[in-house]
C-alpha positions in Angstrom: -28.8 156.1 -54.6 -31.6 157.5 -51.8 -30.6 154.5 -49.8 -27.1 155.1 -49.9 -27.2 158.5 -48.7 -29.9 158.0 -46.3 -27.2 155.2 -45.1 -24.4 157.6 -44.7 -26.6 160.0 -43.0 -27.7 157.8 -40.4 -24.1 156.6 -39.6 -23.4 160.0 -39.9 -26.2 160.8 -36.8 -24.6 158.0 -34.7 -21.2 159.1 -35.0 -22.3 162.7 -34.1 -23.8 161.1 -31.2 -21.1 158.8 -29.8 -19.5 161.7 -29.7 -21.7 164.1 -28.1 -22.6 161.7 -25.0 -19.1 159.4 -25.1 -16.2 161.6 -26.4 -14.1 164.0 -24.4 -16.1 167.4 -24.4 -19.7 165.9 -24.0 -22.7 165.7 -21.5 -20.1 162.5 -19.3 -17.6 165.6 -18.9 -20.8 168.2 -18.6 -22.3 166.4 -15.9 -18.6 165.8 -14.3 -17.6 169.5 -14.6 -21.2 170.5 -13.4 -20.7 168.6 -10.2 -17.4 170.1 -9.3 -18.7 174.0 -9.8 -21.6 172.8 -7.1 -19.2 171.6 -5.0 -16.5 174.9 -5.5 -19.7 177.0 -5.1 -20.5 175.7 -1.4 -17.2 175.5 -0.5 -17.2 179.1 -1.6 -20.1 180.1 0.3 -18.9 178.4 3.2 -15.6 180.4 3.2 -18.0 183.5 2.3 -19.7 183.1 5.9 -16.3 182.7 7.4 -14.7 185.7 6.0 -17.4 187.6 7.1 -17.4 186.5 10.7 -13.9 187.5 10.6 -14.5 191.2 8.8 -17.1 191.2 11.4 -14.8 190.5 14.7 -12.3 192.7 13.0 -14.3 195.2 12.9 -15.7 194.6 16.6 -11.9 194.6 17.4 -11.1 197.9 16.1 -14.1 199.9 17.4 -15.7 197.8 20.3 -14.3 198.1 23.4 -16.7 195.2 24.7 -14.9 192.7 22.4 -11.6 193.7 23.6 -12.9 193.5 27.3 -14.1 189.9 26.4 -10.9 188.9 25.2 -9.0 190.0 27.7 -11.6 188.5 30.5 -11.5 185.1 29.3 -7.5 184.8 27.2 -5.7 186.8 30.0 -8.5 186.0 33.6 -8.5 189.8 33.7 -10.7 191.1 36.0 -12.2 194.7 36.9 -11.4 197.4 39.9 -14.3 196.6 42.4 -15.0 193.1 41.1 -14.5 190.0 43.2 -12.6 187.4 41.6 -14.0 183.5 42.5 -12.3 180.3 41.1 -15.1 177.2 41.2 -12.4 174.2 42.2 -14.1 171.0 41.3 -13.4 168.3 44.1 -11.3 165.4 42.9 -12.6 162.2 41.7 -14.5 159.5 44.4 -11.9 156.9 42.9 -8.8 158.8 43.9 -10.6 158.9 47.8 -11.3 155.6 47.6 -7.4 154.0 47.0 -6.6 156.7 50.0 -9.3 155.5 52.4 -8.3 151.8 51.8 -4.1 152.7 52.0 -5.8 154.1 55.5 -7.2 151.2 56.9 -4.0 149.1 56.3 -2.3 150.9 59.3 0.3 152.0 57.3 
């Protein structure tokens, strides 16, 4: 009689435990669910950082007039009363000079 309830007790123990590590609810489906809150949280933190940047050049926006200078300066090329304005042209590439030099010596 001790056997046979110390039998359905132990069966009892495994079933328990099939289902605790196996079945829908249980430490697989823990561990799953754990990984995606770890991955929401730094995707939350990341947007965290951004929204903040943005609050912060909001706020640079609406009370800085260096920002809005800045914008304008490099968006719109605006420059200042009294400033001189110089444009850097960068001289085209030796390849181009060279199909022009040897067009050139052709005598055409």
């Amino acid at each position: 009689m001790i056997r046979w309830v110390a039998l359905i007790l132990v069966v009892l123990l495994i079933a328990l435990q099939l289902k605790l590590w196996l079945g829908e609810g249980g430490m697989r489906d823990l561990d799953a669910l754990r990984a995606r809150v770890a991955a929401q949280e730094t995707e939350n933190a990341q947007l965290k950082k951004r929204n903040e940047a943005l609050s912060a050049e909001v706020q640079d926006l609406k009370h800085g007039q260096q920002a809005i200078e800045a914008r304008a300066r490099s968006e719109l090329g605006l420059i200042k009363p009294g400033e001189t304005f110089y444009q850097v042209v960068t001289p085209a590439p030796a390849a181009s000079a060279s199909t022009t030099a040897a067009d050139d010596s052709d005598g055409h």
